[in-house]
C-alpha positions as CSV (number, residue, x, y, z in Angstrom):
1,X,0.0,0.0,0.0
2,X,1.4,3.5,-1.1
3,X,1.0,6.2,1.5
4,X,0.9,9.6,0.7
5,X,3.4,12.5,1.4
6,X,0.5,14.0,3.5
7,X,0.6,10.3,5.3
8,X,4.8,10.1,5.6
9,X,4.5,13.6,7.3
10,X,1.9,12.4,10.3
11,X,3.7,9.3,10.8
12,X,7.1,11.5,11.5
13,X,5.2,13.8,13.5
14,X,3.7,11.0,15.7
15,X,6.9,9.5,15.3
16,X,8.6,12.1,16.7
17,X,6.5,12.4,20.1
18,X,7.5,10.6,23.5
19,X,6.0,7.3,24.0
20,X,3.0,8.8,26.3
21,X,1.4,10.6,23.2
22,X,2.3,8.1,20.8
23,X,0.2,5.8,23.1
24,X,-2.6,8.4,23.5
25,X,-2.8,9.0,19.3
26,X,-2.9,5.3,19.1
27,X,-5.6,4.7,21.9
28,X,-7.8,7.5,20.0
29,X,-7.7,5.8,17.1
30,X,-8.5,3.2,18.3
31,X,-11.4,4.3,19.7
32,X,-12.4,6.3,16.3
33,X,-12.4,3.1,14.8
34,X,-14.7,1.3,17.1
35,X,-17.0,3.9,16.6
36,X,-16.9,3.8,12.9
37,X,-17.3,0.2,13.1
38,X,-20.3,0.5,15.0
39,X,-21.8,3.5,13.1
40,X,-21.2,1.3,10.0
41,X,-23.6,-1.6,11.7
42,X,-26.5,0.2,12.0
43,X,-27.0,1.1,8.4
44,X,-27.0,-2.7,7.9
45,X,-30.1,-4.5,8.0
46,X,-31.5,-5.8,11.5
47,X,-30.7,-9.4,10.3
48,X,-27.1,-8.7,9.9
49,X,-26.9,-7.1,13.2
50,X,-28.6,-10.1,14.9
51,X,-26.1,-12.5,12.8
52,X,-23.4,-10.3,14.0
53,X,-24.3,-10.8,17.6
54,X,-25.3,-13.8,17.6
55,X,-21.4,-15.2,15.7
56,X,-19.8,-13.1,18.6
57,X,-22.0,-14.9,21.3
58,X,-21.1,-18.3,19.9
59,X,-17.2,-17.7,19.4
60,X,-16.8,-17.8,23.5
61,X,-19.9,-20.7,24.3
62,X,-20.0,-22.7,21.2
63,X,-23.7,-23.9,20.9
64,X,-24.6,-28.0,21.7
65,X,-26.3,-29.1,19.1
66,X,-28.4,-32.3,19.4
67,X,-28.5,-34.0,16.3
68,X,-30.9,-36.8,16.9
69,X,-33.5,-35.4,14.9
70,X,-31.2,-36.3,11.9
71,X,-30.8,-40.0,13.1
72,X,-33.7,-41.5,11.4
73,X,-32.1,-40.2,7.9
74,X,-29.4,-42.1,8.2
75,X,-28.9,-46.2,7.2
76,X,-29.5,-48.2,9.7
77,X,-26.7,-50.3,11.0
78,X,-28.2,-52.7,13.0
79,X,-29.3,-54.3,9.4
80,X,-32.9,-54.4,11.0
81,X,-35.5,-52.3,8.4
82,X,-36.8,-49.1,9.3
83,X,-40.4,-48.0,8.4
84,X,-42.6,-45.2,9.0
């Protein structure tokens, strides 16, 4: 990715500043970012925000999904017939 001259110029600036502002710029952008983020999932539809939650929800307590419903598809292995 090219950056611009206008881009080279912050980065020395920032680069130039002791740690404690460095970490403040960073921290603020940080923040701008979240909020972008967030502004950006409300113009999508409510489905997509529930689909959002919902993934984020399951990524820490993956669901148990009980798939004996699905059991009476499959061939039997006991060799006995199975009839509705």
């Amino acid at each position: 990715m090219q950056i611009s001259t206008i881009e080279e110029n912050i980065l020395s600036t920032v680069h130039n500043l002791p740690i404690e502002k460095q970490q403040e710029i960073l921290d603020f952008s940080l923040f701008l970012k979240n909020k972008l983020q967030k502004a950006e999932l409300k113009n999508h539809s409510s489905f997509s925000i529930a689909l959002h939650e919902f993934l984020n929800e399951v990524k820490g307590n993956p669901l148990g999904i009980d798939t004996a419903i699905f059991d009476r598809d499959r061939e039997q292995e006991s060799g006995r017939d199975f009839q509705l």
